[in-house]
C-alpha positions as CSV (number, residue, x, y, z in Angstrom):
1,X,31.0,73.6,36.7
2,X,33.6,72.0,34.1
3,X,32.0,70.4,31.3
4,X,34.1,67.7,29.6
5,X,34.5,69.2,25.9
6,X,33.2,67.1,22.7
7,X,36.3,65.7,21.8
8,X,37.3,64.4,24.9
9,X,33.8,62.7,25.2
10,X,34.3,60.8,21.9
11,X,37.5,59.7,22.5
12,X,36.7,58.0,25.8
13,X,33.6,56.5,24.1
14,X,36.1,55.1,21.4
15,X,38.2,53.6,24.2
16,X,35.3,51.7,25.5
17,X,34.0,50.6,22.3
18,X,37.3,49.3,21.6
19,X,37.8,47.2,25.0
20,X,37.1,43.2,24.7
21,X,34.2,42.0,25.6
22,X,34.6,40.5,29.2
23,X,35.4,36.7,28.4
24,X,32.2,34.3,28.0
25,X,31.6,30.7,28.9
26,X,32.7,28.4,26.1
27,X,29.5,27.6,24.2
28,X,28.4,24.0,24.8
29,X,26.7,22.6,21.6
30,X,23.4,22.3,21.9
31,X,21.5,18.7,21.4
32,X,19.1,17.7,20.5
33,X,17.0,14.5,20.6
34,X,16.5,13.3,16.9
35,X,13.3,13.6,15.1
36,X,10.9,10.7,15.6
37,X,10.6,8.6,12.6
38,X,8.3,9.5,10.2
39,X,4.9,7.2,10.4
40,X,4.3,4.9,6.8
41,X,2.6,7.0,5.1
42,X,-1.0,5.7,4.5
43,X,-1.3,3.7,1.1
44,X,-3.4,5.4,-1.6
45,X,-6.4,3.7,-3.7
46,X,-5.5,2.9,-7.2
47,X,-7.9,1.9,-9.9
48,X,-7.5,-0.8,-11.7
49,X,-8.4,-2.3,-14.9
50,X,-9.6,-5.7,-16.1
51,X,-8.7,-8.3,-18.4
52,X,-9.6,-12.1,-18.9
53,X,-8.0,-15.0,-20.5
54,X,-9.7,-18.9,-20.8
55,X,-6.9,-21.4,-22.2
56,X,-7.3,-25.2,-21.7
57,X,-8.9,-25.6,-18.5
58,X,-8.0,-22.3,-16.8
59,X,-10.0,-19.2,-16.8
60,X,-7.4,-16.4,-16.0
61,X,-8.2,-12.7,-14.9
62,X,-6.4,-9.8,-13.7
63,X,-7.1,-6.2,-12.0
64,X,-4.2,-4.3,-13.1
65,X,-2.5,-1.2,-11.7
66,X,0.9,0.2,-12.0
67,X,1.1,-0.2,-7.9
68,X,-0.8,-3.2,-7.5
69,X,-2.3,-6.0,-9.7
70,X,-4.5,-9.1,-8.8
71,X,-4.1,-11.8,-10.6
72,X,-7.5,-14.7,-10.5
73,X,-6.7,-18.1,-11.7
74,X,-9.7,-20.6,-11.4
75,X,-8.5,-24.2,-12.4
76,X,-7.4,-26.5,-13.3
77,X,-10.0,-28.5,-11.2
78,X,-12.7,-27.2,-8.5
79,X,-9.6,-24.3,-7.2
80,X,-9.3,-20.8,-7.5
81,X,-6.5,-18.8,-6.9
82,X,-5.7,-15.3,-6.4
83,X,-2.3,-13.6,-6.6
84,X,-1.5,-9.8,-5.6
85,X,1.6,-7.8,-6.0
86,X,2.8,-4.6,-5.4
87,X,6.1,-3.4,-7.2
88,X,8.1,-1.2,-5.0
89,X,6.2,-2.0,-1.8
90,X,7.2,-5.2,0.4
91,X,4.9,-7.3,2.1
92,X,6.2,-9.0,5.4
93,X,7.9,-12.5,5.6
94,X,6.0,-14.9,7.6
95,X,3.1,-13.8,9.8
96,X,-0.6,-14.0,9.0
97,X,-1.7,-11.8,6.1
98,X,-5.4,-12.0,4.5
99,X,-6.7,-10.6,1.1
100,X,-10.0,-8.6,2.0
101,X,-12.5,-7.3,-0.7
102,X,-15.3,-5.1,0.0
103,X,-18.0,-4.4,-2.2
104,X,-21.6,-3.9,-2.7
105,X,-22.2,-7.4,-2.7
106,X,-20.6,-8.1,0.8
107,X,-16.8,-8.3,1.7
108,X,-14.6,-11.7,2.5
109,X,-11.6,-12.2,3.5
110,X,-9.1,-15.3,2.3
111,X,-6.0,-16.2,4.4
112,X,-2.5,-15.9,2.7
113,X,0.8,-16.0,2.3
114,X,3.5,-13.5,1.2
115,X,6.9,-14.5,-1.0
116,X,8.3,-11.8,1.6
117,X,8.9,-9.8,-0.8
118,X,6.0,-7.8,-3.1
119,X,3.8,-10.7,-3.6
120,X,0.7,-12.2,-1.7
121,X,-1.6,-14.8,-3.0
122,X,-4.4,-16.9,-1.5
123,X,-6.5,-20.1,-2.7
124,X,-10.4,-21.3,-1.8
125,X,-12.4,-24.2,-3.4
126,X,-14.5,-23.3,-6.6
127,X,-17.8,-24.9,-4.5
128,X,-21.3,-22.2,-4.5
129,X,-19.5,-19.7,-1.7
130,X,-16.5,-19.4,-4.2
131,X,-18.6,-18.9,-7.0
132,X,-20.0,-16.6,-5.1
133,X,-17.2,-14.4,-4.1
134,X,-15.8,-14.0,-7.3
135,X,-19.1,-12.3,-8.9
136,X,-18.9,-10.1,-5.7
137,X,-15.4,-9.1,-7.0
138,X,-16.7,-9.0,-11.1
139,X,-19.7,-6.4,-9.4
140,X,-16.7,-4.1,-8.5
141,X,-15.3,-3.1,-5.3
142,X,-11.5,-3.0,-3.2
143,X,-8.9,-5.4,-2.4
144,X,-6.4,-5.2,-0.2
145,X,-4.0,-7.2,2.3
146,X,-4.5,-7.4,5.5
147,X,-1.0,-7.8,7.7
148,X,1.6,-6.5,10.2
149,X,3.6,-4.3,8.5
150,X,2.0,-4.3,5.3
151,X,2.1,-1.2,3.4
152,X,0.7,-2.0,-0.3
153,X,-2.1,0.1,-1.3
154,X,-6.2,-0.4,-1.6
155,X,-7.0,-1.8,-5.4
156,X,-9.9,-0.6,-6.5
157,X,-11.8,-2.6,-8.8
158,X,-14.7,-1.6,-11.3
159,X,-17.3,-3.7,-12.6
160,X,-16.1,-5.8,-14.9
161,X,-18.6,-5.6,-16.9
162,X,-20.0,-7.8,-19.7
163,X,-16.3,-9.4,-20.4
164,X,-16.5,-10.0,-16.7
165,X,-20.0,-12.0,-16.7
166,X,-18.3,-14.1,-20.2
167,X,-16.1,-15.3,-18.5
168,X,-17.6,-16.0,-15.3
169,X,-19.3,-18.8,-18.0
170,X,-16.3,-20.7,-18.0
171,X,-16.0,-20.5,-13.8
172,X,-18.9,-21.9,-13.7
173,X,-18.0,-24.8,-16.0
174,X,-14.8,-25.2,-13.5
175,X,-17.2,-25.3,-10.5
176,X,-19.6,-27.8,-12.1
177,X,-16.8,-30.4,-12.9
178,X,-17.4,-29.4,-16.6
179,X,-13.8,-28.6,-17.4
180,X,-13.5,-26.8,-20.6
């Protein structure tokens, strides 16, 4: 039987090896469908910290956080109002929007409006439920706005302690037609 010797082996081997590849298909690029859009992240809860103000015939207060503040102006007259903003988030133009706080004292909900741009703010009467609703937001508790599309985070707000109950004297002046 005839063998074919070493060197003729590898040299038909190097042949082969040098041969092109039979041609291929052109390669099509593959695509894909893009990435869905990432959902808004969830807003955090930031604490906040107090501070009060009484000139003339307001009594001024304020929750404040780098990301969000609340802002509590009651006068001049029986009115309170109540101002929220949130520096690099927006708040939607137009549509309905409330400002809710829950606490251990019970929760409410005010409607509002938005500047359409970071701001929110809301009013009520100073009458007994008013009074009422701000020492459930002096006991401590979380705001937050309510809306399509809204994206600002939860405040949370601590007991104001007694600063908080201090100046609550000079609501309650406002609500009684005292004035200051």
């Amino acid at each position: 039987m005839n063998r074919p010797s070493p060197l003729l082996l590898s040299l038909f081997l190097a042949l082969a090896a040098c041969q092109a590849a039979p041609p291929q298909a052109p390669r099509r690029p593959v695509t894909r469908a893009p990435a869905p859009a990432p959902a808004p992240a969830t807003p955090a809860e930031v604490e906040g910290a107090w501070s009060f103000g009484i000139v003339g015939d307001r009594c001024t207060a304020r929750v404040a956080h780098r990301d969000m503040t609340l802002g509590i102006t009651a006068g001049p007259g029986r009115q309170a109002s109540f101002s929220l903003s949130a520096p690099g988030r927006s708040l939607p133009a137009g549509g309905p929007l409330r400002l809710a706080f829950s606490g251990d004292g019970g929760g409410w909900q005010l409607p509002g409006r938005t500047d359409g741009r970071r701001a929110a703010s809301a009013s009520m009467p100073l009458n007994d439920a008013g009074e009422g609703r701000i020492r459930d937001l002096l006991g401590g508790g979380t705001v937050s706005v309510i809306g399509r599309g809204v994206s600002a985070p939860t405040l949370s707000v601590p007991d104001a302690g007694v600063s908080g109950r201090d100046w609550y004297a000079c609501v309650a002046r406002l609500s009684q037609g005292q004035g200051q």
